[in-house]
C-alpha positions as CSV (number, residue, x, y, z in Angstrom):
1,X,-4.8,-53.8,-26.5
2,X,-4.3,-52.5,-29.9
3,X,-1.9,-49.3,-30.9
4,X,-4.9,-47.3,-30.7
5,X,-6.4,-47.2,-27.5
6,X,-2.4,-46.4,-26.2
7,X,-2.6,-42.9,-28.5
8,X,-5.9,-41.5,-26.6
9,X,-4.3,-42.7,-23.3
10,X,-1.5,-40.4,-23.8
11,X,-3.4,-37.9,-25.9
12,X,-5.5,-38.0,-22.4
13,X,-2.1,-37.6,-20.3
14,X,-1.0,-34.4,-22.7
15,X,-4.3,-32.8,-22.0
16,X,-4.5,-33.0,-18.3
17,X,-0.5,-31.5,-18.6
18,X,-1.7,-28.8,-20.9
19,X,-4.8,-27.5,-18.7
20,X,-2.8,-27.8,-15.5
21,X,0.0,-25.6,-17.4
22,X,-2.8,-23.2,-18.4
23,X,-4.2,-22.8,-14.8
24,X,-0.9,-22.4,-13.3
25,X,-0.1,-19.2,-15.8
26,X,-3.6,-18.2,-15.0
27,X,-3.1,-18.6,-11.3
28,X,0.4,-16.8,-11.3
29,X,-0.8,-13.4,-13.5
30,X,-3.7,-13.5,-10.8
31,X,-1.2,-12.9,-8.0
32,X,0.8,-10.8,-10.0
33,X,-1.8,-8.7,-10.3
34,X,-2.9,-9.0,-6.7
35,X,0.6,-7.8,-5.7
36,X,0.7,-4.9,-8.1
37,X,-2.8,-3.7,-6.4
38,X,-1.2,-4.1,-2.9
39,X,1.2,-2.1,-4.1
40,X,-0.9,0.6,-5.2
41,X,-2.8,0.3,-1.8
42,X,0.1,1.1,0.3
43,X,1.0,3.9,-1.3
44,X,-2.1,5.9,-1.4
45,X,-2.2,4.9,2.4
46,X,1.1,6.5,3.0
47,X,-0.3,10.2,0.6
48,X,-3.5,9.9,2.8
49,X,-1.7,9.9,6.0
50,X,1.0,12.5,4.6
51,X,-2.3,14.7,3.5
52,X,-3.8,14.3,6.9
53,X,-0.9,15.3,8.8
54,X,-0.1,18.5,6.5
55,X,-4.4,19.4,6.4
56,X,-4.1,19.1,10.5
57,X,-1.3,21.5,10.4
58,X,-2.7,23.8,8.0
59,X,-6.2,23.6,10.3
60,X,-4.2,24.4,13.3
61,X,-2.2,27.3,11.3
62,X,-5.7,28.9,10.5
63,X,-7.3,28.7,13.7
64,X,-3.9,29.4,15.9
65,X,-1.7,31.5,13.7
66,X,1.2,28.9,13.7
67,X,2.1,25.6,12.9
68,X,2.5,22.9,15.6
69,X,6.2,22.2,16.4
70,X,5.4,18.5,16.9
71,X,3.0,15.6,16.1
72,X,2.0,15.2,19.6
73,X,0.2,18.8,19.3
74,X,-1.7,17.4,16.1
75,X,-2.7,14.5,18.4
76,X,-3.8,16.0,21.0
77,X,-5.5,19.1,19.8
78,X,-6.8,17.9,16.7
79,X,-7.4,14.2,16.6
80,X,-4.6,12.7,14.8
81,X,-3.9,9.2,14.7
82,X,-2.1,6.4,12.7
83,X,-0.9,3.6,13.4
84,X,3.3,3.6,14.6
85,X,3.8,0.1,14.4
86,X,3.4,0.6,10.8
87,X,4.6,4.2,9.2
88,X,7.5,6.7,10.6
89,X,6.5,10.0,10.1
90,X,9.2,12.9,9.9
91,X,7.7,16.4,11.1
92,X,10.1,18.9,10.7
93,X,9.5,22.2,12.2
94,X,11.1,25.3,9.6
95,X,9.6,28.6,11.3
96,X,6.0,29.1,13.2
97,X,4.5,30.3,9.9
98,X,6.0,28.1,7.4
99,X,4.6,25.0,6.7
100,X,6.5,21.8,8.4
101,X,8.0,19.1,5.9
102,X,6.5,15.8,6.5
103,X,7.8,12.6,5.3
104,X,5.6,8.9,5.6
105,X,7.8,6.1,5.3
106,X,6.1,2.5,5.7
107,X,8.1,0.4,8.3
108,X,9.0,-3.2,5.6
């Protein structure tokens, strides 16, 4: 074996280090990413559920001439839903013709 043939061994070694480096920071902005975008997800869930609970209201207010003092009346008379497993929602009742203050709040 002559000192040659040991440089492009380890010149081989340094390469294979190198591109496995490279795929790892590849790999972790990739799930950086992915976490950022689930991120985004849940919180556009949590303004679409807000909006749906408020528009329900609002629909009930127009047809009924007052708000609903609770969820239950959304989900009975007007086809709420969500899942409770997963968000608290906060209804608060101000007056029968003010609009209620509702607060989504994903369960960790």
């Amino acid at each position: 074996m002559n000192r040659f043939e040991k440089n492009r061994a380890g010149s081989g070694l340094w390469k294979k280090l190198a591109s496995a480096a490279f795929f790892a920071a590849v790999l972790g902005l990739f799930l950086l990413g992915l976490d950022s975008l689930s991120g985004v997800t849940a919180r556009q869930e949590e303004e679409g559920l807000k909006n749906s609970i408020l528009q329900s209201a609002v629909h009930c207010y127009a047809l009924e001439g007052f708000y609903p003092d609770s969820l239950d009346y959304l989900r009975d008379h007007y086809g709420l839903s969500y899942d409770r497993d997963r968000y608290i929602v906060s209804y608060e009742i101000i007056g029968s013709n003010l609009m209620p203050d509702v607060s989504v709040i994903v369960k960790s």
